[in-house]
mmJSON file of the N, C-alpha and C atoms, coordinates in Angstrom:
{"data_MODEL":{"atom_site":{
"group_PDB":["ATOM","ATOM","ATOM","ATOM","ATOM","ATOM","ATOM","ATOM","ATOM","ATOM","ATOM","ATOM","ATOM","ATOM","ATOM","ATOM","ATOM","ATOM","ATOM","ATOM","ATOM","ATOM","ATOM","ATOM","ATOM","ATOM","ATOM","ATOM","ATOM","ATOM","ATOM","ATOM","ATOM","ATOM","ATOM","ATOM","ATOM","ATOM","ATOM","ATOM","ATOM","ATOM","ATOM","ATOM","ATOM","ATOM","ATOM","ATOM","ATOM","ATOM","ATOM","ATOM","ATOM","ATOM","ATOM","ATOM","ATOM","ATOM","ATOM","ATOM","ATOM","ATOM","ATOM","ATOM","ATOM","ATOM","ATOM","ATOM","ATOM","ATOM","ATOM","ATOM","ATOM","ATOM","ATOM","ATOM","ATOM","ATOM","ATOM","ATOM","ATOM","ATOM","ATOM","ATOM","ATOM","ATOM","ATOM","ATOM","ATOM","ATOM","ATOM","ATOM","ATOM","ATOM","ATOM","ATOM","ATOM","ATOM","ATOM","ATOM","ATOM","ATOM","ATOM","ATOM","ATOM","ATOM","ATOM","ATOM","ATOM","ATOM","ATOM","ATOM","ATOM","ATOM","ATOM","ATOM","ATOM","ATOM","ATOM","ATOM","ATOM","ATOM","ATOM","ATOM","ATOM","ATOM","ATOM","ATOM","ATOM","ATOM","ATOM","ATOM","ATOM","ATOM","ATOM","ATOM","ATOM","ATOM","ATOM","ATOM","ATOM","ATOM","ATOM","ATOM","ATOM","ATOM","ATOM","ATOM","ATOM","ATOM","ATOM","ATOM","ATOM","ATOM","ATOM","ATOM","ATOM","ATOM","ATOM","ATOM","ATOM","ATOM","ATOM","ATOM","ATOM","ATOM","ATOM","ATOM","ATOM","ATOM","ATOM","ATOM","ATOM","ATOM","ATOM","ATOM","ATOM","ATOM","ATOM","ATOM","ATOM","ATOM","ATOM","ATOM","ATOM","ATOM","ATOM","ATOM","ATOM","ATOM","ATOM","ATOM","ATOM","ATOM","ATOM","ATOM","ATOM","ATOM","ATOM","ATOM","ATOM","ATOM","ATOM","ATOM","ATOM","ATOM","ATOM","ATOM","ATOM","ATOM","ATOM","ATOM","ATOM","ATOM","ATOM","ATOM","ATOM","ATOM","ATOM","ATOM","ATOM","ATOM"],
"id":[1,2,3,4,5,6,7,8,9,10,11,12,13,14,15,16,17,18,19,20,21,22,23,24,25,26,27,28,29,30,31,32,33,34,35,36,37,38,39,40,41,42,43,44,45,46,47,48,49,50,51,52,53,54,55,56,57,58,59,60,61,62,63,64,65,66,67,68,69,70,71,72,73,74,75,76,77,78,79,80,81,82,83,84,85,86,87,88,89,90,91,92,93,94,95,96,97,98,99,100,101,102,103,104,105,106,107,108,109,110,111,112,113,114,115,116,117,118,119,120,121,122,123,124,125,126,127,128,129,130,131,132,133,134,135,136,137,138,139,140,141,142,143,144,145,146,147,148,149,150,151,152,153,154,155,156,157,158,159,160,161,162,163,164,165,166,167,168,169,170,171,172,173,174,175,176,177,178,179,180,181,182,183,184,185,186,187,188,189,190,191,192,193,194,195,196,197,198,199,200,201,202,203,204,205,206,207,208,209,210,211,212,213,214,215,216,217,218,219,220,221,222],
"type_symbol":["N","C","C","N","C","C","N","C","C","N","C","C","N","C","C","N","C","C","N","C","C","N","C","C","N","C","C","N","C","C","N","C","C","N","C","C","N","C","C","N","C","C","N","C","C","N","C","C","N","C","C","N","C","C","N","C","C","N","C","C","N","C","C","N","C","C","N","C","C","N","C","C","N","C","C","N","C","C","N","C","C","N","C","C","N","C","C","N","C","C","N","C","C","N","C","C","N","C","C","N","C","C","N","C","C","N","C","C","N","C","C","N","C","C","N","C","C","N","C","C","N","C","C","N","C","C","N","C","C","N","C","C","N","C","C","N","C","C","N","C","C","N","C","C","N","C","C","N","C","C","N","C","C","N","C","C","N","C","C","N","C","C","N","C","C","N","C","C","N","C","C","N","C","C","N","C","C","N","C","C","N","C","C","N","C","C","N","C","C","N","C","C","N","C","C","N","C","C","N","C","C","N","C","C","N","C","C","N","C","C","N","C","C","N","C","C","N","C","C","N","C","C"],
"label_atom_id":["N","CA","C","N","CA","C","N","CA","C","N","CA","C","N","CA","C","N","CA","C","N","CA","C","N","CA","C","N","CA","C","N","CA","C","N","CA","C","N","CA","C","N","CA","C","N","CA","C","N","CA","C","N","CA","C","N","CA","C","N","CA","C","N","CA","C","N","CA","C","N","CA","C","N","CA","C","N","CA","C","N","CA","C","N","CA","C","N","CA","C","N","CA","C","N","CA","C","N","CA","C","N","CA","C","N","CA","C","N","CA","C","N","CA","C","N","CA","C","N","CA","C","N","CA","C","N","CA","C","N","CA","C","N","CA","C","N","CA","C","N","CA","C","N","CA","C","N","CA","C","N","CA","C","N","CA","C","N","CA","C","N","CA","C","N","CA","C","N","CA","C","N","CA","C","N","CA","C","N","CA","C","N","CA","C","N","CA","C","N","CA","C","N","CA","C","N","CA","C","N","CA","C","N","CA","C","N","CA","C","N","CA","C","N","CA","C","N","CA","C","N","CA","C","N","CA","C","N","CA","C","N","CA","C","N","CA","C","N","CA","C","N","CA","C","N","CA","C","N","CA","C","N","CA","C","N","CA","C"],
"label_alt_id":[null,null,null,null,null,null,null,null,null,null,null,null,null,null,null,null,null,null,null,null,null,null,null,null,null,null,null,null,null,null,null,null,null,null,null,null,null,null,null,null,null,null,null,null,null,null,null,null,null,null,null,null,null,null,null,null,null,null,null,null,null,null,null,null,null,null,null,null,null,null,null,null,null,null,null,null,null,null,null,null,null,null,null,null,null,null,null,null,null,null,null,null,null,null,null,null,null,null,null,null,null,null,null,null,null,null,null,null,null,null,null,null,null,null,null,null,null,null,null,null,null,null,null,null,null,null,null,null,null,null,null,null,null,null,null,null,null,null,null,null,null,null,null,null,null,null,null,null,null,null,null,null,null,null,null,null,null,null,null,null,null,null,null,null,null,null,null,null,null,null,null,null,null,null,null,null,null,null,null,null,null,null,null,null,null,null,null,null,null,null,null,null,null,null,null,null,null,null,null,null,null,null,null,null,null,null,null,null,null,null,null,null,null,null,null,null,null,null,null,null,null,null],
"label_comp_id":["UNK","UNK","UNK","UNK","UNK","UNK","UNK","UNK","UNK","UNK","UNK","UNK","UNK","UNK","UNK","UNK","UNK","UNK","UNK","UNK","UNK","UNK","UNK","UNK","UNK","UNK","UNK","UNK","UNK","UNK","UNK","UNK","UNK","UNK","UNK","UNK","UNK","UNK","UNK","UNK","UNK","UNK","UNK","UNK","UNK","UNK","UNK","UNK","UNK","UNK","UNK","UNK","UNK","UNK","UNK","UNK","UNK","UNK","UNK","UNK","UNK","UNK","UNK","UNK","UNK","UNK","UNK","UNK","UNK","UNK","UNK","UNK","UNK","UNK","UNK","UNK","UNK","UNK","UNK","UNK","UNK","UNK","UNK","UNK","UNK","UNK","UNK","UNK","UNK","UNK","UNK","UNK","UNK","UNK","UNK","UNK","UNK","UNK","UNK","UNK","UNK","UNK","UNK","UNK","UNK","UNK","UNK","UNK","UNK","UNK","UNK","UNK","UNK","UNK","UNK","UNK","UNK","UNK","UNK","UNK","UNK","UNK","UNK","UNK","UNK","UNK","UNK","UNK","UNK","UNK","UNK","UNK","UNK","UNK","UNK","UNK","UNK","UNK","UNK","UNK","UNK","UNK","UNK","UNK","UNK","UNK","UNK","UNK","UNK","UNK","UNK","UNK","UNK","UNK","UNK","UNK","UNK","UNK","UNK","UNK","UNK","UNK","UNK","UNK","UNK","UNK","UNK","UNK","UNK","UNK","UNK","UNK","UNK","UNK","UNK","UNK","UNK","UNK","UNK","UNK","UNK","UNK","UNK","UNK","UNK","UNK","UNK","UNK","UNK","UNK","UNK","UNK","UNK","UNK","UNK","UNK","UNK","UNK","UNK","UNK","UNK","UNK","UNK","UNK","UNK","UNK","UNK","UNK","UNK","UNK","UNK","UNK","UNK","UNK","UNK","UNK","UNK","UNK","UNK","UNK","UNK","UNK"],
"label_asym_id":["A","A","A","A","A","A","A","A","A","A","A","A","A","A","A","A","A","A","A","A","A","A","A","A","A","A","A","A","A","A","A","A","A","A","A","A","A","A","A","A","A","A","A","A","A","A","A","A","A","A","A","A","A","A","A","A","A","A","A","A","A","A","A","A","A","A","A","A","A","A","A","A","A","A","A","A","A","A","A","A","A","A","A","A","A","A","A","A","A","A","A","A","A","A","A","A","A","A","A","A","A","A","A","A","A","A","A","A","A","A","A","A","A","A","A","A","A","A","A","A","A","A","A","A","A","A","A","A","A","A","A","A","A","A","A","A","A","A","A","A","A","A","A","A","A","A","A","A","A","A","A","A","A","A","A","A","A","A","A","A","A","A","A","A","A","A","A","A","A","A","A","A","A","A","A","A","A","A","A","A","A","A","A","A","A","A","A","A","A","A","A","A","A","A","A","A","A","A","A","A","A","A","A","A","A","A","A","A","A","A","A","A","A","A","A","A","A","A","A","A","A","A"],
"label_entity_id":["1","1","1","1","1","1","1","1","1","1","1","1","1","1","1","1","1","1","1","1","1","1","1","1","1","1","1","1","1","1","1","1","1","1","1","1","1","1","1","1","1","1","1","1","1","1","1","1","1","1","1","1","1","1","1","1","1","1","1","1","1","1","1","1","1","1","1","1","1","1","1","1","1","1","1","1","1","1","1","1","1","1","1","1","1","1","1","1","1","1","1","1","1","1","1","1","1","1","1","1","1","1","1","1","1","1","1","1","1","1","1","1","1","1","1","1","1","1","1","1","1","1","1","1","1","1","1","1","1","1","1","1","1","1","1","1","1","1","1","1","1","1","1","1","1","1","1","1","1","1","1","1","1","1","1","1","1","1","1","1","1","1","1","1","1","1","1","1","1","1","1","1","1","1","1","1","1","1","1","1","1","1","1","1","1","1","1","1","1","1","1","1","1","1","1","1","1","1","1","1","1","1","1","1","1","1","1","1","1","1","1","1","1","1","1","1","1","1","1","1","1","1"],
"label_seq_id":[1,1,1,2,2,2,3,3,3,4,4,4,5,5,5,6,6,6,7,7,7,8,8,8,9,9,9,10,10,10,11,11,11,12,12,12,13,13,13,14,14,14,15,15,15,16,16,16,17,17,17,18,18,18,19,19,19,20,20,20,21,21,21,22,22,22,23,23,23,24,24,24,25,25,25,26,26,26,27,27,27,28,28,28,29,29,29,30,30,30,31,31,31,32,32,32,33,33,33,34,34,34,35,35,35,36,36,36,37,37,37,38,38,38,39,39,39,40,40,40,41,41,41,42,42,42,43,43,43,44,44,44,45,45,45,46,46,46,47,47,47,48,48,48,49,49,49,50,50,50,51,51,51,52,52,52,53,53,53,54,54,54,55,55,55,56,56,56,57,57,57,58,58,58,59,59,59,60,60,60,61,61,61,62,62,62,63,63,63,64,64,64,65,65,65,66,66,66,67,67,67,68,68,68,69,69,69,70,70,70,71,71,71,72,72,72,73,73,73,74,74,74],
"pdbx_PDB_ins_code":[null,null,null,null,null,null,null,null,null,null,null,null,null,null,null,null,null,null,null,null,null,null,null,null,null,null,null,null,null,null,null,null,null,null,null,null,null,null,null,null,null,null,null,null,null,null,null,null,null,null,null,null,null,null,null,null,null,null,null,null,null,null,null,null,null,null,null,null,null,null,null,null,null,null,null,null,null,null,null,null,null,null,null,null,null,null,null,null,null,null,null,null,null,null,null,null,null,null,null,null,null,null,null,null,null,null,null,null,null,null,null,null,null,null,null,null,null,null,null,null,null,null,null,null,null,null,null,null,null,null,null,null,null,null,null,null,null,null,null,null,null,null,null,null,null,null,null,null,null,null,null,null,null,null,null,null,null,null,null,null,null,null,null,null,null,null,null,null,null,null,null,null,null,null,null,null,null,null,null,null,null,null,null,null,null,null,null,null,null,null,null,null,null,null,null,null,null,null,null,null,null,null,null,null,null,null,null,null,null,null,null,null,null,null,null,null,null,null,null,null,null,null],
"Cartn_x":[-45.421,-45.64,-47.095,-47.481,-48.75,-49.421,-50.031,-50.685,-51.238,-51.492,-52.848,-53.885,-55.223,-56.029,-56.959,-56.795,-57.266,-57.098,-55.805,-55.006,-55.138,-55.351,-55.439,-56.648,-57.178,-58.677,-59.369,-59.703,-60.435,-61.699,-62.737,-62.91,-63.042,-62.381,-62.63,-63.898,-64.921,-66.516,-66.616,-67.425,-68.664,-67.871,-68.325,-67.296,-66.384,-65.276,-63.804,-63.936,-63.124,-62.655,-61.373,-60.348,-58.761,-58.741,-57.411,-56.152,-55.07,-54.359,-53.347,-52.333,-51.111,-49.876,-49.005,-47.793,-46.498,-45.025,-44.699,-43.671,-42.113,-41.169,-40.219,-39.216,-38.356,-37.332,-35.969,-35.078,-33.558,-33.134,-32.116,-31.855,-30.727,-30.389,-29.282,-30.005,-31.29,-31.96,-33.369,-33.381,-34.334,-35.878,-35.818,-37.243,-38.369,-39.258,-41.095,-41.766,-42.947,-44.198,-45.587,-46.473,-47.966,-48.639,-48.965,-50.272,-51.401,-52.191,-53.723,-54.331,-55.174,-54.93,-56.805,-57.323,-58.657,-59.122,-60.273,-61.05,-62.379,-63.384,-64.753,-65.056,-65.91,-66.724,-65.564,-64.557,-63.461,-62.37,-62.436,-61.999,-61.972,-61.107,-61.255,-61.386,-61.111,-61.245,-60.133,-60.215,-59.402,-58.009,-57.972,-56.631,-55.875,-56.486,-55.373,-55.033,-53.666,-53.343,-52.852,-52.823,-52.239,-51.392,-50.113,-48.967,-48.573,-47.438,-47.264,-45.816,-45.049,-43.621,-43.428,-42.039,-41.765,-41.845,-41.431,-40.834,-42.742,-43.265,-44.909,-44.84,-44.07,-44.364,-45.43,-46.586,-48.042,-47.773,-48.28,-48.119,-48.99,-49.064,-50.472,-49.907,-49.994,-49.674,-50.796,-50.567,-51.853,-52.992,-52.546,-53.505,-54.299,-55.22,-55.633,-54.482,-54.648,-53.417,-54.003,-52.676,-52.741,-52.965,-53.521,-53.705,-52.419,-52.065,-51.149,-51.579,-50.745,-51.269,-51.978,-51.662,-52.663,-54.234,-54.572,-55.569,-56.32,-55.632,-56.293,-56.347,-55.173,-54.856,-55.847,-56.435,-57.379,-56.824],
"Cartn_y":[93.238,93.064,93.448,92.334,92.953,93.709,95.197,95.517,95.085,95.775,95.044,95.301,94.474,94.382,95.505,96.652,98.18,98.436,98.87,99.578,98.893,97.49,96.88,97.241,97.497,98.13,98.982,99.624,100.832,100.555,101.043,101.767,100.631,100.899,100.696,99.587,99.592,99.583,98.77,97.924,97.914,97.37,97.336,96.768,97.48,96.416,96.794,97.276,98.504,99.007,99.079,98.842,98.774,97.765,97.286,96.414,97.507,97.539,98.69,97.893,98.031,97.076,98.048,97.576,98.212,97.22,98.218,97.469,98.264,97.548,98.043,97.98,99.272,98.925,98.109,99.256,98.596,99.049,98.603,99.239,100.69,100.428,101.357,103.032,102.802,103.9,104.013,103.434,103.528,104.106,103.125,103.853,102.787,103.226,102.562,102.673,102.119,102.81,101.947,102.52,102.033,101.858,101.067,100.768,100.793,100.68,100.686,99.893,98.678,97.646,97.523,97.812,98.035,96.217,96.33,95.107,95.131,94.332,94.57,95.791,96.361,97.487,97.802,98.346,99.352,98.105,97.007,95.831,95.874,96.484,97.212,98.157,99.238,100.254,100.965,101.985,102.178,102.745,103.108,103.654,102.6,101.545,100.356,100.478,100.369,99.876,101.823,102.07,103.792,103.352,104.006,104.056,105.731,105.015,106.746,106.147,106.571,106.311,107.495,106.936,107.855,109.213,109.902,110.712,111.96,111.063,111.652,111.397,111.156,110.724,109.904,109.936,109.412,109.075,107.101,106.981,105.906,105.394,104.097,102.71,101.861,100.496,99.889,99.228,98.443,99.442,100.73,101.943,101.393,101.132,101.579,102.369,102.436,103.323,104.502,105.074,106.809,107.738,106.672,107.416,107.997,109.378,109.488,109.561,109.57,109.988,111.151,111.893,112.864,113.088,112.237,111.46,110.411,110.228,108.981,110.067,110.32,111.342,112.409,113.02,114.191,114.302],
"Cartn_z":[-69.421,-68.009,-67.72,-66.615,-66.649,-65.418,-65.702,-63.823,-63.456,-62.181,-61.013,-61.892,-61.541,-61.895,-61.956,-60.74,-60.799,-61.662,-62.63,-63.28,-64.612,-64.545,-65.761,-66.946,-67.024,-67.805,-67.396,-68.851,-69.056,-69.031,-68.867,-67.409,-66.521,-65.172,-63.976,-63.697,-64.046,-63.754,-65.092,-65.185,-66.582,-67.611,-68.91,-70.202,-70.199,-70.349,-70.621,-72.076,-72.336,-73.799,-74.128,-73.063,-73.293,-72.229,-72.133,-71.46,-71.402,-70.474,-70.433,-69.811,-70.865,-70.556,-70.179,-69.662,-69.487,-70.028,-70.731,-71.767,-71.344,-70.841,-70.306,-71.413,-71.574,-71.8,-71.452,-71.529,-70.772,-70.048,-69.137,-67.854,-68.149,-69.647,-69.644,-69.932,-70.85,-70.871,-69.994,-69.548,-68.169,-68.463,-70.064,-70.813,-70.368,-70.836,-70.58,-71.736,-71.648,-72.661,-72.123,-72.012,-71.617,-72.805,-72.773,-74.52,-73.742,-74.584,-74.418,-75.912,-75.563,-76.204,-76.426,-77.389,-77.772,-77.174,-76.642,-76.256,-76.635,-76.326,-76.186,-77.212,-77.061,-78.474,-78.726,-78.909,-79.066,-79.817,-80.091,-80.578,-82.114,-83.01,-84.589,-84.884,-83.203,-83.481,-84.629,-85.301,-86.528,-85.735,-85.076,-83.85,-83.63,-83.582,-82.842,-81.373,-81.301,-79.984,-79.658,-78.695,-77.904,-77.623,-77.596,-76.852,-76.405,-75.381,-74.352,-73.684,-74.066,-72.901,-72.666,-71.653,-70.522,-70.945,-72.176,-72.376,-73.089,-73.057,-72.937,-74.678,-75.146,-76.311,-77.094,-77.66,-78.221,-79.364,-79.672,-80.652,-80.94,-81.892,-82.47,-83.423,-82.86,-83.404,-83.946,-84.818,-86.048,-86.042,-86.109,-86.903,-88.391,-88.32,-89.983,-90.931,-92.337,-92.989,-92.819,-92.805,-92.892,-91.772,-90.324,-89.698,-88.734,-88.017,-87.719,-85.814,-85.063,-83.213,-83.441,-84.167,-83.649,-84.275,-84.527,-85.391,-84.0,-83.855,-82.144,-81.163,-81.03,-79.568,-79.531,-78.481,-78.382,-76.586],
"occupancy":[1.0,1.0,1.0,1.0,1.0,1.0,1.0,1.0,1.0,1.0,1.0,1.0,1.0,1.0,1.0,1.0,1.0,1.0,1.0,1.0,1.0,1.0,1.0,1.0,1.0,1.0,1.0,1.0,1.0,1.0,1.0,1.0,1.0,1.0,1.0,1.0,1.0,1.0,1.0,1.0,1.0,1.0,1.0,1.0,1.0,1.0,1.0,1.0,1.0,1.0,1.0,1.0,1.0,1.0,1.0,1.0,1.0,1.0,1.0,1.0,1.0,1.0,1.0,1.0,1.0,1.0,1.0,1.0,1.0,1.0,1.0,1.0,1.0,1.0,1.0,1.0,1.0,1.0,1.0,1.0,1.0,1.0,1.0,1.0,1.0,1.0,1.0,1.0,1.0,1.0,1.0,1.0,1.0,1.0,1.0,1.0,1.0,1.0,1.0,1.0,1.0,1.0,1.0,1.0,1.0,1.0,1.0,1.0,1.0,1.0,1.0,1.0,1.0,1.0,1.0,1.0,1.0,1.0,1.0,1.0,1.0,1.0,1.0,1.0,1.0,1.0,1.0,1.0,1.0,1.0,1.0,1.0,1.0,1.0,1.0,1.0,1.0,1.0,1.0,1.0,1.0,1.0,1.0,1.0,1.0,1.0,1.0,1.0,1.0,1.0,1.0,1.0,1.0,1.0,1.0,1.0,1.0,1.0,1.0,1.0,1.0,1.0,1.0,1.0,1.0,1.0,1.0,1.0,1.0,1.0,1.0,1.0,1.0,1.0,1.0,1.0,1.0,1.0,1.0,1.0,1.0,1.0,1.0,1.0,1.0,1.0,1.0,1.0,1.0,1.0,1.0,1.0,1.0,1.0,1.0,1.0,1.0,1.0,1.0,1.0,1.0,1.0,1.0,1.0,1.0,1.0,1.0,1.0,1.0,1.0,1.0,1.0,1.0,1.0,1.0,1.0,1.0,1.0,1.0,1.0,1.0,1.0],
"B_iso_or_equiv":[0.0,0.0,0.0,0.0,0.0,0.0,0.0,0.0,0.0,0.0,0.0,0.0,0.0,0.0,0.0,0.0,0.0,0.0,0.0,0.0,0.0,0.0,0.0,0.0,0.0,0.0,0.0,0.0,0.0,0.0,0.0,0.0,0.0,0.0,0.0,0.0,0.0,0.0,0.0,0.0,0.0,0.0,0.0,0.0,0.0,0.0,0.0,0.0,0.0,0.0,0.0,0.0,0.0,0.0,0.0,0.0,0.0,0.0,0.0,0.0,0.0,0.0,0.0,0.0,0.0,0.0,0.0,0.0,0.0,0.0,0.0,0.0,0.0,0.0,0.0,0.0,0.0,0.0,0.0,0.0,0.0,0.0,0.0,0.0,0.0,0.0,0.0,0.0,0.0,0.0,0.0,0.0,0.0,0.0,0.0,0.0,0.0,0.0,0.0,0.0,0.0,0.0,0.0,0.0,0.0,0.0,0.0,0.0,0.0,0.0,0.0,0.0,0.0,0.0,0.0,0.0,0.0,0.0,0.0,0.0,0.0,0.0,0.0,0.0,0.0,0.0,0.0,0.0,0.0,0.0,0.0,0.0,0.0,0.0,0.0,0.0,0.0,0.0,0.0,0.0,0.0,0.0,0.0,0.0,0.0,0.0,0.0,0.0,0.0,0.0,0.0,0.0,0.0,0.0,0.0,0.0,0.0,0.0,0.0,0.0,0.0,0.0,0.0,0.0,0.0,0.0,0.0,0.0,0.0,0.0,0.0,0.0,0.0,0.0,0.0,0.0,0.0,0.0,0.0,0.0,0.0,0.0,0.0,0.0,0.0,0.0,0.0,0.0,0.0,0.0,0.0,0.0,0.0,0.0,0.0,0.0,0.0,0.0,0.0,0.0,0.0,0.0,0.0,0.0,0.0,0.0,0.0,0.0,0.0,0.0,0.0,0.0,0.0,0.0,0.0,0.0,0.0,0.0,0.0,0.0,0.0,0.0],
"pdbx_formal_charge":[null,null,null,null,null,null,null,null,null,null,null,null,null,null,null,null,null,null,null,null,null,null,null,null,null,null,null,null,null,null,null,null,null,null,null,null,null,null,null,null,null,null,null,null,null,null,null,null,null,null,null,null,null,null,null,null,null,null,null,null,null,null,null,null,null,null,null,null,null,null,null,null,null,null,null,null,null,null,null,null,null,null,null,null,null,null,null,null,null,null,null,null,null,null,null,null,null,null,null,null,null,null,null,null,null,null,null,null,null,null,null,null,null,null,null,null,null,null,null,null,null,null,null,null,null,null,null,null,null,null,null,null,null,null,null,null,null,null,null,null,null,null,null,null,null,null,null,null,null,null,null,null,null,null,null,null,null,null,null,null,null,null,null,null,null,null,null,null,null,null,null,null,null,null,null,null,null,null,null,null,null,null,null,null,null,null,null,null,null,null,null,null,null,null,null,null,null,null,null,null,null,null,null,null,null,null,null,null,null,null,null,null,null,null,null,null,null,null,null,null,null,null],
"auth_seq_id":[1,1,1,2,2,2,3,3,3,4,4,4,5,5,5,6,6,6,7,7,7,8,8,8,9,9,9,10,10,10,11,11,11,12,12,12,13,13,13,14,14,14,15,15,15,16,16,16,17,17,17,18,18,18,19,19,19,20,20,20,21,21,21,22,22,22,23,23,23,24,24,24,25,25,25,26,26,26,27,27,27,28,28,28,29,29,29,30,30,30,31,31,31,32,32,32,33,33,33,34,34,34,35,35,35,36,36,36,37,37,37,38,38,38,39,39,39,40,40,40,41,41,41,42,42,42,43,43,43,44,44,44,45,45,45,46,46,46,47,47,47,48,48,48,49,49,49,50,50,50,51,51,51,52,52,52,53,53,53,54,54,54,55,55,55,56,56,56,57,57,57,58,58,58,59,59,59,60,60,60,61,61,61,62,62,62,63,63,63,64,64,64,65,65,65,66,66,66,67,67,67,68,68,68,69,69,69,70,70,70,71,71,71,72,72,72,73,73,73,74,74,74],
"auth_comp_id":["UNK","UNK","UNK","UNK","UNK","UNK","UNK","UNK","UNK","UNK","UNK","UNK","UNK","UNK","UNK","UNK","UNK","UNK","UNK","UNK","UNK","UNK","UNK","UNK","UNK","UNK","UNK","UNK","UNK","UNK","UNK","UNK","UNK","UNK","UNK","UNK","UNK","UNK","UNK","UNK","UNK","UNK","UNK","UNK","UNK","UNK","UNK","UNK","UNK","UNK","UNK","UNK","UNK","UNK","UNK","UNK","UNK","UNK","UNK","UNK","UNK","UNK","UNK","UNK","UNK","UNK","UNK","UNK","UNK","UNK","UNK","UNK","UNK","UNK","UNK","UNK","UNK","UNK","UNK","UNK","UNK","UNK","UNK","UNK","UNK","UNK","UNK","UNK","UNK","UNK","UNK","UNK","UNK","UNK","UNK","UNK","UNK","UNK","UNK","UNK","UNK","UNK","UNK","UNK","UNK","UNK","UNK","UNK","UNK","UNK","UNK","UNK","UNK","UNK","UNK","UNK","UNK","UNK","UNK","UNK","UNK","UNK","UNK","UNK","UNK","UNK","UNK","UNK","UNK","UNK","UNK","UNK","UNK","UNK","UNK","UNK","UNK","UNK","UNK","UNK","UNK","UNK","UNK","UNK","UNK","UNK","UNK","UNK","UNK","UNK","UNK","UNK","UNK","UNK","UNK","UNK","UNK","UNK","UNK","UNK","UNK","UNK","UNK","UNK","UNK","UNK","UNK","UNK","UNK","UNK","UNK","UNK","UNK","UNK","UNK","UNK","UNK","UNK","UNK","UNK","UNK","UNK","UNK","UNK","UNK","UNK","UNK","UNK","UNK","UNK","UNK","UNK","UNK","UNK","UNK","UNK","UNK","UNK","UNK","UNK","UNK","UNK","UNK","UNK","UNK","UNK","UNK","UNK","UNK","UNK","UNK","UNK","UNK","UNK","UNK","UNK","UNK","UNK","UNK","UNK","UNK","UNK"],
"auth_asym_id":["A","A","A","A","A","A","A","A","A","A","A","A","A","A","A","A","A","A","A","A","A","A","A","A","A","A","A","A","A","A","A","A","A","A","A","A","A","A","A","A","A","A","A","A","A","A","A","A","A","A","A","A","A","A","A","A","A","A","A","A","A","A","A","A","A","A","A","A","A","A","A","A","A","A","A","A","A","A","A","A","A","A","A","A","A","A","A","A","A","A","A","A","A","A","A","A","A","A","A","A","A","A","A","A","A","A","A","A","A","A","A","A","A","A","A","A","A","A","A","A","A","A","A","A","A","A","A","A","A","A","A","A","A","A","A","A","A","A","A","A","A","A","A","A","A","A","A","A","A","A","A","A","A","A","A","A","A","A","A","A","A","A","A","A","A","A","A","A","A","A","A","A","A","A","A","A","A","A","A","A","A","A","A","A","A","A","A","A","A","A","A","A","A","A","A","A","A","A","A","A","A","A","A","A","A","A","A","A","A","A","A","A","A","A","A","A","A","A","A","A","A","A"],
"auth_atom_id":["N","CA","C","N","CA","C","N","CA","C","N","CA","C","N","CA","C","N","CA","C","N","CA","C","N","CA","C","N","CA","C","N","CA","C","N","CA","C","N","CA","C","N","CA","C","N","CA","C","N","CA","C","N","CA","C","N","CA","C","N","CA","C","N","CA","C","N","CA","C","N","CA","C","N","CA","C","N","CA","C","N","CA","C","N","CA","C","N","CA","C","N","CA","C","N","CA","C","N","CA","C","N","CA","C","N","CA","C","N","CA","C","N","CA","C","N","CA","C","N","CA","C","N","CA","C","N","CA","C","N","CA","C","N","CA","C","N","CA","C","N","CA","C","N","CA","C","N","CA","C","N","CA","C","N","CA","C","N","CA","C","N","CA","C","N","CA","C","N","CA","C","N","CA","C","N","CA","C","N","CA","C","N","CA","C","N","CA","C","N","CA","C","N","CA","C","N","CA","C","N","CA","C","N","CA","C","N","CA","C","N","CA","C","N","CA","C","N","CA","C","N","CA","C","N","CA","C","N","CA","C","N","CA","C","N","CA","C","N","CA","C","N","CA","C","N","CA","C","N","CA","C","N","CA","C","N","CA","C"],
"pdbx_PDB_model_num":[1,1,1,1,1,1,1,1,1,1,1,1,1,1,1,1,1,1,1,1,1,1,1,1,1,1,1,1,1,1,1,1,1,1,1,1,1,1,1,1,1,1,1,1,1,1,1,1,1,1,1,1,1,1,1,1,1,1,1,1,1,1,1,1,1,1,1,1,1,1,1,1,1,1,1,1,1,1,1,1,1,1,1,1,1,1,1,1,1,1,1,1,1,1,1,1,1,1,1,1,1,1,1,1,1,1,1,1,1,1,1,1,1,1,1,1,1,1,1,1,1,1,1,1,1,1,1,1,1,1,1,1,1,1,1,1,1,1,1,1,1,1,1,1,1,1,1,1,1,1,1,1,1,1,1,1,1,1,1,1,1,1,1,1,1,1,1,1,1,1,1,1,1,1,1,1,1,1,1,1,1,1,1,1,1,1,1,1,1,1,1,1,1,1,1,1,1,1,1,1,1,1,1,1,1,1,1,1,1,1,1,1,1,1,1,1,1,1,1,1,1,1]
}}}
């Protein structure tokens, strides 16, 4: 799903470095998760894509190997 256009890229202003999606679950567990989707310079970055659902949980999709969230996350 996609946000408003405020909300949609990092930063606000100037070159975009993320896309920030919202990925819904199901209605029965009433879960979420926000990615953050490397663009522009930040496009290969070795982190890949950020993720964060509801539950504050941090995690990284098409990471380089080996790397773990808390390796991206700061």
């Amino acid at each position: 799903m996609n946000l408003p256009g405020t909300l949609a890229t990092v930063p606000r202003e100037g070159a975009q470095n993320y896309t920030i999606g919202f990925v819904a679950g199901t209605r029965a567990d009433s879960s979420f998760s926000l990615e953050a989707v490397p663009t522009g310079s930040m496009q290969g970055d070795r982190c890949g894509t950020l993720q964060l659902d509801n539950k504050g949980v941090r995690g990284i999709v098409n990471a380089k190997t080996g790397l773990v969230p808390s390796d991206c996350w700061r």
